[in-house]
N, C-alpha and C positions, 0 to 999 in steps of 0.2 A: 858283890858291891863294887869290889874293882870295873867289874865292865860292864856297871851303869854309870860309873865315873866317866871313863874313855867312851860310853855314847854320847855325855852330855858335853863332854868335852868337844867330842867332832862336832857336834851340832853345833855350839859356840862358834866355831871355829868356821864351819859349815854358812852359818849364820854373818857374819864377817866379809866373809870371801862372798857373797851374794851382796850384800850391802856397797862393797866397794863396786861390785860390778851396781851401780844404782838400784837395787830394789830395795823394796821399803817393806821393815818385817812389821807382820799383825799378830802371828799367833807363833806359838811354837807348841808342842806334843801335846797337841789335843784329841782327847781320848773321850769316844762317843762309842755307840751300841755297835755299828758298825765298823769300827775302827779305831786306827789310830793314826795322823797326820802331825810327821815330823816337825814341816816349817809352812808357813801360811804369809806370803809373803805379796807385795801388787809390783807389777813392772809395766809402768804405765796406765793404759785400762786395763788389765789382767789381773784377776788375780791368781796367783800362781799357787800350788800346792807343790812342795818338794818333798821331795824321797831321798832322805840320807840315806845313804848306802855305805858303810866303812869297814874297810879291812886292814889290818895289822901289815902285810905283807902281802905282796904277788901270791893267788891263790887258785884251783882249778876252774875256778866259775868268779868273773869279773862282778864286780860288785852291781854294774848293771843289771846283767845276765842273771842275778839270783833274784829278780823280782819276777816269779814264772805268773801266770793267769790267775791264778787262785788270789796271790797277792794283787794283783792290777785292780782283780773285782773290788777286793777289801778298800781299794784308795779311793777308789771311783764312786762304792758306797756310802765311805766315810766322806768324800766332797761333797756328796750328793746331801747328807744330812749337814753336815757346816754350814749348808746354802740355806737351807731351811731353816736353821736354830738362825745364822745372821744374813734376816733380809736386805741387809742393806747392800751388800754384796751382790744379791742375786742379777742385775743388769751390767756387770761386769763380765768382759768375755772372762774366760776360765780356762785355767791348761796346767800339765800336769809335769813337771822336771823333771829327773833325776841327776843329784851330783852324788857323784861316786870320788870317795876319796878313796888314798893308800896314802898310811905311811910311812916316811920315810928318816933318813936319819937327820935329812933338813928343816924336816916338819912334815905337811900334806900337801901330796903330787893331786889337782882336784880334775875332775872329767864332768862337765855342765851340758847332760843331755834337754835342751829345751822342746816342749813338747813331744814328752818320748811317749806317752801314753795316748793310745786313740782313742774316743769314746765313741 
């Protein structure tokens, strides 16, 4: 239970620090057959899918770095049906973040890869 608390917290938080930088959220932890997508967010004509990725502390594999192939497919799958269930979206270009948080005793140090997934 604790650390569903502390993802839902990063993601708020996650959620926030995206908003300040201008995007505009639509969905958060949307869970479909193929997936599950964290934040679902437009930055401009985009709409963006993000990938929380959070760690407690500096750890051997950066919070980017733990999203290997297996997981890219699963996000890519799970966009691929979002698009489907909401057409409204679908002539919107589409790309795929990652912000990787840590943190710290100040709060969260955040790392905003935009368009880190190729399709």
């Amino acid at each position: 239970m604790l650390a569903a608390f502390r993802g839902k917290s990063a993601e708020q938080a996650a959620r926030r620090f995206l908003e300040s930088k201008g995007l505009i959220y639509v969905a958060n932890n949307v869970r479909l057959a193929d997936g599950e997508l964290d934040l679902v967010m437009t930055d401009g004509q985009h709409l963006v899918f993000v990938e929380v990725r959070f760690r407690k502390r500096d750890g051997l594999v950066s919070p980017s770095e733990s999203i290997d192939p297996r997981k890219q497919r699963r996000l890519i799958n799970a966009a691929t049906a979002y698009l489907q269930k909401h057409r409204q979206w679908q002539h919107h270009f589409s790309r795929f973040d990652i912000l990787s948080m840590t943190q710290n005793s100040e709060g969260y140090e955040y790392q905003w890869l935009k368009n880190a997934l190729s399709t």
